[in-house]
N, C-alpha and C positions, 0 to 999 in steps of 0.2 A: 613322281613322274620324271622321265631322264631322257625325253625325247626330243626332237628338233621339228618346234610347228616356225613357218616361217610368216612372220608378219611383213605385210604389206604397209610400210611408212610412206607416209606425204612427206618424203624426205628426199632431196634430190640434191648430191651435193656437189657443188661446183670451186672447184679450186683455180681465182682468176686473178690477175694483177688487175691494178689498174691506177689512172691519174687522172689527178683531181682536175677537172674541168667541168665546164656547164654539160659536157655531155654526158658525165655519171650521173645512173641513174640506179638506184637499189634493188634489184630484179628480187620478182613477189613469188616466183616459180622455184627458188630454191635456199637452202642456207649455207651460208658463208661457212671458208675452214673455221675464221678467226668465232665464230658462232658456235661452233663442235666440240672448241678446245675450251672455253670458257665455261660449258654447261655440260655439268656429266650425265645428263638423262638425253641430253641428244648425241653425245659421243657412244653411250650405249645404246642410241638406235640405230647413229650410223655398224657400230658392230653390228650388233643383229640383224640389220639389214647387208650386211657380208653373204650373211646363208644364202639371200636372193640370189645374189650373183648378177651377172648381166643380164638384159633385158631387153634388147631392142625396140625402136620405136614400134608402136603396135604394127604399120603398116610393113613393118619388114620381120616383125616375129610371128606371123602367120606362119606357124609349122616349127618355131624355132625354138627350142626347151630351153627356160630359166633355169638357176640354181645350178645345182650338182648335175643332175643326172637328164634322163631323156625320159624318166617315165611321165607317165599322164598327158603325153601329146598323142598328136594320131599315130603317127608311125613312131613303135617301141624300140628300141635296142633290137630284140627277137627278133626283128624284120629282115637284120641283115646278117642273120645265123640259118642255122636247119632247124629252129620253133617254128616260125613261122614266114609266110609273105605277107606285107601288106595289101588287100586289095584294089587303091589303083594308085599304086608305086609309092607317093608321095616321097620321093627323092630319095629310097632304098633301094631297086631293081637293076642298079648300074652298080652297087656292091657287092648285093650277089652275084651278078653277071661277071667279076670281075674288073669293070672299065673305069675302075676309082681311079683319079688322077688329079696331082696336085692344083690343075684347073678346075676340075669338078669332084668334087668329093659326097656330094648329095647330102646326107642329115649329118655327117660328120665334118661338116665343114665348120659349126661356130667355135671347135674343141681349143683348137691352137689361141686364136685372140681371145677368147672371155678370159679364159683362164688365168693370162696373161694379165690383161683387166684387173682382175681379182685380186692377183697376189699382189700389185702394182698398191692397189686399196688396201690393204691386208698391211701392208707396209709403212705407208703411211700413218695409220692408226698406233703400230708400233712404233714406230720413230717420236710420237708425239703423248702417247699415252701416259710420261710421267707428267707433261705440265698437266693435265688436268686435275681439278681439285676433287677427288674420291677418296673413299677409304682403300685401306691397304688391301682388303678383302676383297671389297668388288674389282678392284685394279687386277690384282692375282688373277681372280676367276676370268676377267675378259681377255688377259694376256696367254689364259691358257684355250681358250674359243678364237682368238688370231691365229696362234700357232694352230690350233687343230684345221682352222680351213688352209690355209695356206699351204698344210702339209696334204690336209684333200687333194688340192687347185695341182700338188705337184705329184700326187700319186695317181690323179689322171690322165695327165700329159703325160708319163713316166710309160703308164698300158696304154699306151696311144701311139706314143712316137720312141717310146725307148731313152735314149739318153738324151738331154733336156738340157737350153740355157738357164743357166742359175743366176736369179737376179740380185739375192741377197738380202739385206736389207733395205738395196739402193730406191728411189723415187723417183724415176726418170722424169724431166721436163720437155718441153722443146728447145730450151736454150740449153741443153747438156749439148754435148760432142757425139748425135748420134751416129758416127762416123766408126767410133771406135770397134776397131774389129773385138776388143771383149765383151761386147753386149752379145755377138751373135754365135759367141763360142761356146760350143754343146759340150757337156760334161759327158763324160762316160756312165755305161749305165750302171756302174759300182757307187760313182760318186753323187749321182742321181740318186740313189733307192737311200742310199747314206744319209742324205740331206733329208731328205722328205719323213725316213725312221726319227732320225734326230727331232725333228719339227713335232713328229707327235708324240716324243716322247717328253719331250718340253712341254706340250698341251694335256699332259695324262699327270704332270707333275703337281701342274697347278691348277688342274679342272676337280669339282668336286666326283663322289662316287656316285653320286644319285643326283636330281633338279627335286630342288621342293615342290610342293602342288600348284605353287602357284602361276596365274596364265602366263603371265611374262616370260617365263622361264621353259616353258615348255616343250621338249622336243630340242633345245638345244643343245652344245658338244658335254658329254662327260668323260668322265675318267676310260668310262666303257668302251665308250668309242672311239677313244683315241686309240685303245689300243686294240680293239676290234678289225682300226682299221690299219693299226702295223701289224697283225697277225694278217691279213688281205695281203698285206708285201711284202712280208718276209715268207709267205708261200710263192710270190710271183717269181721274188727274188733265187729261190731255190730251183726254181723249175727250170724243164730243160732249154727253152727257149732264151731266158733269162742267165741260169746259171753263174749267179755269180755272191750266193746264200748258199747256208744249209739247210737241210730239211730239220736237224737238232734245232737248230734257231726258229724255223717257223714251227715248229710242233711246242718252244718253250713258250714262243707268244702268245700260240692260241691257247693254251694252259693258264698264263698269265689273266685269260678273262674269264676264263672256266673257272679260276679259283677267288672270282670277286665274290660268288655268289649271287650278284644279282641277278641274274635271267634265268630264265626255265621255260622247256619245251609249251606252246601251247598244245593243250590236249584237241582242241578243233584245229586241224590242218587250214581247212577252208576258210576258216569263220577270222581267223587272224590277222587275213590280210585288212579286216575289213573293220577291225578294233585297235586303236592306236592305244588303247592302253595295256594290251598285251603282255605279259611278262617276256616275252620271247621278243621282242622289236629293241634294239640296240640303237640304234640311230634312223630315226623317220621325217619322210615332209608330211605334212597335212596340209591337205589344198582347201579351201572352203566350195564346197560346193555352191556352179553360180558361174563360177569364170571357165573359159576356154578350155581351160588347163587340167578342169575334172568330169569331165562331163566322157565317162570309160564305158559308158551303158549305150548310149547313142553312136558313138564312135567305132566300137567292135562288136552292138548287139545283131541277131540275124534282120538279115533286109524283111523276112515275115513279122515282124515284130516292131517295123519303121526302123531300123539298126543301118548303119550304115556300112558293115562287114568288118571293116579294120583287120588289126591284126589277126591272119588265120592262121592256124596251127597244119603244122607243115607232117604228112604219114611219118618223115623222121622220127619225130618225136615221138609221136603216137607206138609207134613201133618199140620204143624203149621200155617203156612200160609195163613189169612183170604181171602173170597174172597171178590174183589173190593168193596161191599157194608157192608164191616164192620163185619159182621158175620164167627163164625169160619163152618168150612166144617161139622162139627156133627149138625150144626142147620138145621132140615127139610126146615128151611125159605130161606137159605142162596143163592139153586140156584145152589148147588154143582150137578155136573154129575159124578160118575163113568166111564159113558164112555166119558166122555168128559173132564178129569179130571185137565184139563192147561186151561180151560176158566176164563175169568171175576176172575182172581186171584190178592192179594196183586201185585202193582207194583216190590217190591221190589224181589218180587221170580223171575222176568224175569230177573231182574238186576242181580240174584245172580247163578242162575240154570240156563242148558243147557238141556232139555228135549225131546223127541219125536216130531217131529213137530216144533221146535224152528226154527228161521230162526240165519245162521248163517256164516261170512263170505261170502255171496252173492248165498249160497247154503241151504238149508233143512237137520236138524240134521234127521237119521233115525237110529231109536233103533229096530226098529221092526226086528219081524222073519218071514219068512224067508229070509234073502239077503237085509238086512237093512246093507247098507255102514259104519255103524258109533259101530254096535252090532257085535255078535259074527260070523256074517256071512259077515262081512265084511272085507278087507285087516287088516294084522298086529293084527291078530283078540286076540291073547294074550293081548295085549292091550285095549280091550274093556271092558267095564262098566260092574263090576258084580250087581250094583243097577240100572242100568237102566237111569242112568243120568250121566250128566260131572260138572265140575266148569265154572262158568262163572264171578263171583266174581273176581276182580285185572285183569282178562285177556285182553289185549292190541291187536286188532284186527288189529291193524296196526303194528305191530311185524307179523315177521313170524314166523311159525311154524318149519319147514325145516331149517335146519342150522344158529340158531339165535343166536348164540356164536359171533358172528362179528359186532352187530348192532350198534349204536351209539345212546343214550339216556339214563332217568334216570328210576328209576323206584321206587314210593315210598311204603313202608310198615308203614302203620300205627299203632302206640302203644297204641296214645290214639286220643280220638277227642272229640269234642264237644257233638257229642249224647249221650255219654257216661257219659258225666257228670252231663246232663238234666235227663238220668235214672238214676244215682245214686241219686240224688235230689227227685226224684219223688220216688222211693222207699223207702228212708230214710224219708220222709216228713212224707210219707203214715204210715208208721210202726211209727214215730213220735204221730202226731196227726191225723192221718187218712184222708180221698180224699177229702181235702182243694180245693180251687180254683189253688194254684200255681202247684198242683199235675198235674189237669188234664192240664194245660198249658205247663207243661214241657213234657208230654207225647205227646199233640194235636200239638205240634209245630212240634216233628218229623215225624208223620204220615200224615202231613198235609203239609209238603214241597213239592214246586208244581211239581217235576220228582214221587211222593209219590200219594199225593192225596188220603189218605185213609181217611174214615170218622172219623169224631172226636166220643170220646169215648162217649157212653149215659152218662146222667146225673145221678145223683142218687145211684152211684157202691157204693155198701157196702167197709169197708175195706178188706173185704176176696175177694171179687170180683174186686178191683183193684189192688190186690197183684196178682192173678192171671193174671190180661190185663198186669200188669207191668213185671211180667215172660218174658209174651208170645213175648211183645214188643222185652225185651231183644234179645228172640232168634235168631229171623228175620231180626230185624236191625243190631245185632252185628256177625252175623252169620260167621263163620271162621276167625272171629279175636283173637282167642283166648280165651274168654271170658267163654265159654259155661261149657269149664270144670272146672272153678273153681267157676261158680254159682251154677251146680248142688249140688257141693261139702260144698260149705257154707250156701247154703238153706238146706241142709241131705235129699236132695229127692233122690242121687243118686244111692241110694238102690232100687227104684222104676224106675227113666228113662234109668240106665246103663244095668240090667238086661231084658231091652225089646230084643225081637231078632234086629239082624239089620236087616231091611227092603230093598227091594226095589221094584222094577216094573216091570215084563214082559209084553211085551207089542207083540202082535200077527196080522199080516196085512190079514185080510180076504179078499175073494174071490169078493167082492164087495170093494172093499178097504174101508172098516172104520176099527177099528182096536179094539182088546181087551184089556182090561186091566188089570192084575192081580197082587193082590201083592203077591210078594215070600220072603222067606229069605237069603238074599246076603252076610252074615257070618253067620253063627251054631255056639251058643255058646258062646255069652254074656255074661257076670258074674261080679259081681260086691258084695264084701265083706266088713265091717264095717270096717275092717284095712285098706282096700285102699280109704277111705277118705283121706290120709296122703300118700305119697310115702314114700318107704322105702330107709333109707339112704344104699350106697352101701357098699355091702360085705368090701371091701376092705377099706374104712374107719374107717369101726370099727374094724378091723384089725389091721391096724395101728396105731390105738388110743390102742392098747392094752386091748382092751375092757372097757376103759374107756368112752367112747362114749356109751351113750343111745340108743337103735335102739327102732322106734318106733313102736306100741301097735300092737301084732298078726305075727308079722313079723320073 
């Protein structure tokens, strides 16, 4: 196993001075640095407990994603691309609308301080990790799990805000000099992307290639995903937003993971997200199902169903989605029907989308009007789909929907995986030396996985005409992993697919029962401006930088 499951330690670690008086007392709520450093099975929990990340108190993490990423809360990453809308906002509606602002940032507000957090922790650990008493091994392998998050912690501020303060190895106090105008001095994004490569190539040096079976070990960094996830940056780094990489260089990283041999395609598209022991999953969380955090059936199932809508998949997307024989839906050839608009479609759109007509749970999705069970004329009707669709992507049919706080199993989120590397490859190759033979190999092998079966791509695609199949690929295979909004944003077409309306589909059951189809707009208000390429850092950081802190361009 080579995966990162993240345990939840009764560890809570507080680094305090203090003098000896009657009023010290030993607090029973946490352990001491001087406790961490002395005992190597809890300096290795404090690591492992790194993956968590920050965590706010419960009563301010209502909505607020732990660890790495944003998956498994109510509102996804998706929510504030053309995937999907959240159905009632949950602090994504002002992103897409455009009115992100260093005061209000909505779900991207915790990015800038955890992180920060993080690497602050991250540091610490290194600064201290030779006095502990370990062997040479286990020391090695945790010094290469510091560096790999650290270099995470700085390859997400880096797609966030661009060029980044670099804090180093330093440990800041409150008795330091926070005054210093080099605490709040942002690196440029060369020296940026520099640092964070470095960091994971130091974490790839001394991480093993594979986690033995055992629990402890499971799901945390390897050799894979250190550089899984420098192939991730050195494609950002090449691109045109970015530009300051080659595409030689991101196309040798992603090679570099293709030639460990570890991973291979899973042959179920669907069924993977939902198996963490996957050959295909490169770096994973696993939630235990039971806490807030996983409960994806309830949170985006239909309101017919007691669902409470969530993330709804946006006609954009839906619209990308070749039909079965290769051709996108705008080709007269292709066989698309308006009124019959879910036939003979990409496998993967059934895999990923809940639609009209879909079978589902042993019952029939119905969006239609009037007194469609699963639409606005059906129970709990608040909860129904303003787009006309549900999630079906990560949702576990063998979960329940109704009171699923109690279940017993895991459930994993995937950060990175094999597909992802085969299109980083195939697009760096392409923009390299243009549609090689290894191009269309790495693209024909994902379309071509037999739960997939899509046809392989024609012969012959110009470079401009495989930059486009290699978009399109992106979209559909990586669809609500998070991916989507930071491709639009490194390609600079954001300007063109953030400003579409959001889409969806009314769908109307006539008198003969076949049914209409129209598309409507499921948000008002779309927008997207050259400064939100970049988020802007929060109010309150540059606040506290004194203004020493740069805020970025337009903001």
């Amino acid at each position: 196993m080579r995966k990162i499951q993240y345990f939840i330690f009764l560890l809570a670690l507080g680094f305090m001075s203090c003098k000896k008086n009657y009023l010290d007392i030993v607090p029973t709520d946490r352990v001491s640095d001087a406790s961490v450093l002395s005992d190597s099975l809890l300096f290795v929990d404090y690591v492992v407990n790194r993956y968590m990340g920050v965590k706010l108190q419960d009563k301010e993490a209502e909505g607020t994603p732990p660890g790495f990423g944003r998956g498994f809360e109510y509102a996804m990453w998706s929510s504030v691309t053309d995937e999907s809308i959240y159905n009632n906002d949950d602090n994504t509606w002002l992103i897409q609308q455009g009115l992100l602002a260093p005061e209000n940032l909505g779900i991207a507000g915790t990015l800038w301080a955890r992180s920060y957090r993080s690497i602050r922790e991250v540091n610490y650990a290194l600064n201290n990790i030779a006095a502990v008493n370990m062997s040479d091994d286990l020391r090695n392998r945790l010094r290469g799990e510091l560096h790999f998050i650290r270099g995470f912690r700085y390859q997400d501020l880096i797609r966030n805000y661009g060029g980044v303060v670099m804090m180093g190895d330093k440990v800041y106090n409150l008795d330091d000099n926070l005054n210093d105008p080099a605490l709040y001095t942002r690196a440029t994004l060369q020296e940026s992307i520099d640092y964070a490569i470095k960091e994971l190539d130091s974490a790839a040096y001394y991480l093993p290639v594979a986690n033995d079976g055992s629990t402890w070990k499971l799901g945390r960094a390897t050799k894979g995903a250190a550089l899984a996830l420098k192939s991730r940056l050195a494609l950002y780094a090449a691109s045109p937003l970015y530009n300051v990489g080659t595409w030689a260089a991101a196309a040798a990283a992603a090679k570099a993971v293709m030639d460990l041999g570890q991973y291979s395609l899973d042959a179920d598209y669907g069924g993977l997200f939902k198996n963490s022991a996957s050959k295909e999953i490169i770096f994973e969380r696993l939630y235990v199902i039971g806490t807030r955090h996983t409960c994806l059936e309830i949170a985006n199932g239909p309101n017919g169903y007691g669902g409470w809508g969530g993330n709804t998949p946006l006609q954009n997307l839906v619209d990308a989605y070749e039909m079965n024989n290769g051709l996108p839906i705008t080709d007269a050839a292709s066989g698309y029907s308006e009124a019959n608009p879910y036939v003979n479609r990409d496998a993967r759109f059934y895999a990923t989308i809940l639609y009209n007509g879909a079978t589902y749970r042993n019952s029939t999705i119905q969006l239609y009007t009037p007194n469609g069970k699963d639409g606005q004329g059906g129970d709990n009707n608040w909860n129904a789909t303003k787009t006309g669709y549900y999630l079906k992507k990560f949702m576990d049919d063998s979960n329940p929907i109704d009171n699923p706080w109690n279940v017993a199993g895991l459930q994993p989120w995937i950060y990175m995986r094999y597909a992802e590397i085969l299109l980083n490859y195939a697009e760096a190759q392409n923009e390299a030396v243009g549609p090689d033979a290894s191009v269309y190999s790495a693209i024909n092998q994902i379309r071509q996985r037999s739960s997939v079966n899509q046809p392989a791509l024609p012969a012959g695609l110009t470079q401009d005409e495989m930059r486009t199949a290699i978009r399109r690929e992106r979209q559909v295979e990586l669809a609500f992993e998070e991916h989507r909004f930071y491709d639009v944003r490194r390609w600079k077409i954001a300007t063109t697919t953030e400003n579409v309306p959001a889409y969806g589909m009314a769908v109307v059951k006539n008198a003969d029962g076949t049914f209409t189809y129209t598309r409507k707009t499921a948000l008002a208000g779309r927008a997207f401006a050259d400064k939100n390429y970049w988020l802007p850092i929060p109010r309150a950081e540059i606040l506290a930088a004194n203004g020493q802190l740069t805020q970025n361009t337009g903001y």
